[in-house]
C-alpha positions in Angstrom: -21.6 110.2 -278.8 -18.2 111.7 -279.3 -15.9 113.6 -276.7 -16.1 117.3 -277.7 -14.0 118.9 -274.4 -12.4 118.0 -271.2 -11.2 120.7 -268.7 -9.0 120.6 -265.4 -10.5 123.4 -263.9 -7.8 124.1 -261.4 -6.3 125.3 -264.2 -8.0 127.9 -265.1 -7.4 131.1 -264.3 -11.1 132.4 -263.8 -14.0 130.1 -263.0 -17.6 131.0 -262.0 -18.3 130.5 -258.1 -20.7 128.0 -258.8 -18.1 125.1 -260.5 -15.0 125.6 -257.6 -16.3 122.5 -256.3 -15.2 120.4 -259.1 -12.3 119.2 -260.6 -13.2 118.0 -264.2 -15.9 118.5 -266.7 -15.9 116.5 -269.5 -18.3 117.3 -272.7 -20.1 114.7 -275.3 -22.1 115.6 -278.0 -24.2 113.2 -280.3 -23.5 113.4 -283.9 -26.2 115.7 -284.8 -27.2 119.1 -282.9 -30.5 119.0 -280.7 -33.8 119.9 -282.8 -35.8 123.1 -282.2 -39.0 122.6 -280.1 -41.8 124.1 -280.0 -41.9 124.7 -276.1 -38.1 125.2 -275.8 -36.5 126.4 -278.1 -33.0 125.4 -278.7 -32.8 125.1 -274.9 -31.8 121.6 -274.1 -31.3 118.8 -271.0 -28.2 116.9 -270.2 -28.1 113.7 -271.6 -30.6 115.1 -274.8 -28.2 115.0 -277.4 -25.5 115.6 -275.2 -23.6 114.6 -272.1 -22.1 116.9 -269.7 -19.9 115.2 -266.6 -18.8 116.6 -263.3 -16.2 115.1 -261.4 -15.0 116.4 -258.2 -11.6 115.4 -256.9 -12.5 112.5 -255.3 -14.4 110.8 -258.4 -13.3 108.5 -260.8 -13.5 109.3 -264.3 -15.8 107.6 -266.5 -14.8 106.1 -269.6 -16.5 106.3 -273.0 -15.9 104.3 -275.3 -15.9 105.2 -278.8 -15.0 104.8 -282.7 -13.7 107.7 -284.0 -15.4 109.5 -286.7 -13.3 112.2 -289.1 -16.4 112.8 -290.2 -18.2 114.3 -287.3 -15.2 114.5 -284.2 -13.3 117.8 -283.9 -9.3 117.5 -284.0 -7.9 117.5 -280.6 -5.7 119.6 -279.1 -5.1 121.4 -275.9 -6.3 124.9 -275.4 -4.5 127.5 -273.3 -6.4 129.5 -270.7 -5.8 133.3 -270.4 -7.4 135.5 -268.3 -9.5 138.4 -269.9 -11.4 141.2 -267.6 -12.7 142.8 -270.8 -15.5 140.6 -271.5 -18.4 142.9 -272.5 -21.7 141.3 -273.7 -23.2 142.6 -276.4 -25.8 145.1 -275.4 -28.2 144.5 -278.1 -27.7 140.8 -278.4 -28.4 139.3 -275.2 -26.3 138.6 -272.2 -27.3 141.4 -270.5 -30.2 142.3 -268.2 -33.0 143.6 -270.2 -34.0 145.9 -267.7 -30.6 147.4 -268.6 -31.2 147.4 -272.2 -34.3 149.1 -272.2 -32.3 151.9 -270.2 -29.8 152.1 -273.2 -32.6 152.2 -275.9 -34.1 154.6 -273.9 -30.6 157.4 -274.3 -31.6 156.8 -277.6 -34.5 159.1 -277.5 -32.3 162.1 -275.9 -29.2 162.3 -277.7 -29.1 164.4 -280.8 -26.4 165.1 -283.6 -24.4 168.1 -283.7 -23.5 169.5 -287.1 -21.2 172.3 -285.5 -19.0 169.6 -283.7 -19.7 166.4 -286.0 -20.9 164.6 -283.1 -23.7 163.0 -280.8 -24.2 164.9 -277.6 -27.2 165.9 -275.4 -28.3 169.2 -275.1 -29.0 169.3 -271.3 -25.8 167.9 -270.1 -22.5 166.6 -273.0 -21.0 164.5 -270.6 -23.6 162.0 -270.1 -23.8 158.3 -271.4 -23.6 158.6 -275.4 -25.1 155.9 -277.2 -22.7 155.4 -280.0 -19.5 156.2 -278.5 -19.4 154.3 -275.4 -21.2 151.1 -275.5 -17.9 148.9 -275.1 -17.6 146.4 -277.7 -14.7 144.3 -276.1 -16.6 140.8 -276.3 -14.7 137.8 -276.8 -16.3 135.4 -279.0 -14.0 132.3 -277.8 -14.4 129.6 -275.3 -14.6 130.6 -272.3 -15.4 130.0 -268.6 -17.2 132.8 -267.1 -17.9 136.0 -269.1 -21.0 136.8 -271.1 -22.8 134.1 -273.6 -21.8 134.9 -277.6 -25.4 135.2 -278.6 -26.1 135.3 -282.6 -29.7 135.6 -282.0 -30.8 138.1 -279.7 -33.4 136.9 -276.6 -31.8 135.3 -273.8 -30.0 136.6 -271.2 -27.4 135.9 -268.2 -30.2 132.7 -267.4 -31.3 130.5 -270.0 -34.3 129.8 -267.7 -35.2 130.5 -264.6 -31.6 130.1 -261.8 -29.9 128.3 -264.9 -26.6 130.8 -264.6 -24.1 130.9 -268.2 -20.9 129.4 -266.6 -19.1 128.7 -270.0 -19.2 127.7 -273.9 -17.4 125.9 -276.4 -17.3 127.9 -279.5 -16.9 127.0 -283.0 -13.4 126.4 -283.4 -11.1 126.4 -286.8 -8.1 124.8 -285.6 -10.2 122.0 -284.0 -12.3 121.8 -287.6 -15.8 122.2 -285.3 -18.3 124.4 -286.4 -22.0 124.8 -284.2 -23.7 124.9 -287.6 -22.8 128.1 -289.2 -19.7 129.7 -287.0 -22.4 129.5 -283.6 -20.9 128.4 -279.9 -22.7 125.9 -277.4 -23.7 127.8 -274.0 -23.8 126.1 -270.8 -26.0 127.2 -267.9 -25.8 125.6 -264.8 -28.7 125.1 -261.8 -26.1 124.9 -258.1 -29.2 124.0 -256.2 -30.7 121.1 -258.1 -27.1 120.2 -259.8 -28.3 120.4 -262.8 -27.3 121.7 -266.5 -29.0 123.0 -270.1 -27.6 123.9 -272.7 -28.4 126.4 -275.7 -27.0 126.9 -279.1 -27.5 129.4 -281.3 -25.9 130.5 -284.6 -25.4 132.9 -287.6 
């Protein structure tokens, strides 16, 4: 396996509740991306294919020792964290409740377009919710810690499965020369009551 991504996390200006309690997490992936299964999906265990590390700030760190590969190891170089409250997900991607999409489908069904103004609007009351014009579309597509999960594929949402929370992704990443199969990002979900981690990948 190679090291994909380390992270100090008390440098970060954001971080999910649930990963305060630790200082570093470190990231190894195995030269090839997990297989689909059946039962699954792309959802995947730590230590399939991948390792992910907590440390706390008592822990030693645990070396890995490796030989490089150009072939297959992203170029490294350090990242620098900036806040951003404008995280949207995408409403008709995933990342967001489904009992709050179907809500949004359902304005669908009550909006109508207006020749005389050349624009949506609902006949019983213009300033509700419009469907076009203000679904925000502010999502950031980059690593991140926190946020909402940079689906390609629609179907999952802020839990891979069931009290597996998204609490961060690495993303496919130019400068670095990484690339989740076809511009995609790696998703991490984490379990605080049994300590434990999935991960999912998806891509275009």
């Amino acid at each position: 396996m190679y090291p994909l991504a380390q992270f100090y996390l008390p440098n970060l200006p954001y971080l999910p509740e649930s990963l305060k309690k630790f200082e570093y997490i470190t990231v190894f992936m195995g030269e090839d991306f997990p297989e689909y299964d059946e039962e699954s999906g792309l959802i995947t265990k730590n230590g399939d294919g991948w390792i992910l590390r907590t440390y706390t700030k008592d822990d030693k760190l645990i070396k890995n020792e490796y030989l490089r590969d150009d072939d297959i190891c992203p170029d490294p170089y350090p990242l620098k964290p900036k806040l951003n409250n404008i995280d949207f997900p995408i409403w008709d991607g995933g990342g967001l409740d489904f009992e709050l999409e179907n809500e949004i489908c359902d304005l669908k069904e009550e909006y109508f377009y207006d020749e005389e103004i050349k624009k949506f609007r609902y006949e019983d009351n213009p300033d509700k919710l419009n469907y076009h014009e203000d679904i925000a579309d502010t999502h950031s597509y980059l690593h991140k810690f926190g946020g909402y999960p940079s689906y390609c594929q629609s179907g999952l949402g802020l839990e891979a499965i069931k009290d597996y929370h998204f609490v961060f992704q690495i993303s496919s990443d130019n400068v670095a020369k990484y690339n989740v199969v076809d511009s995609g990002s790696l998703m991490f979900f984490y379990n605080e009551y049994e300590d434990k981690w999935v991960m999912y990948y998806d891509f275009y």
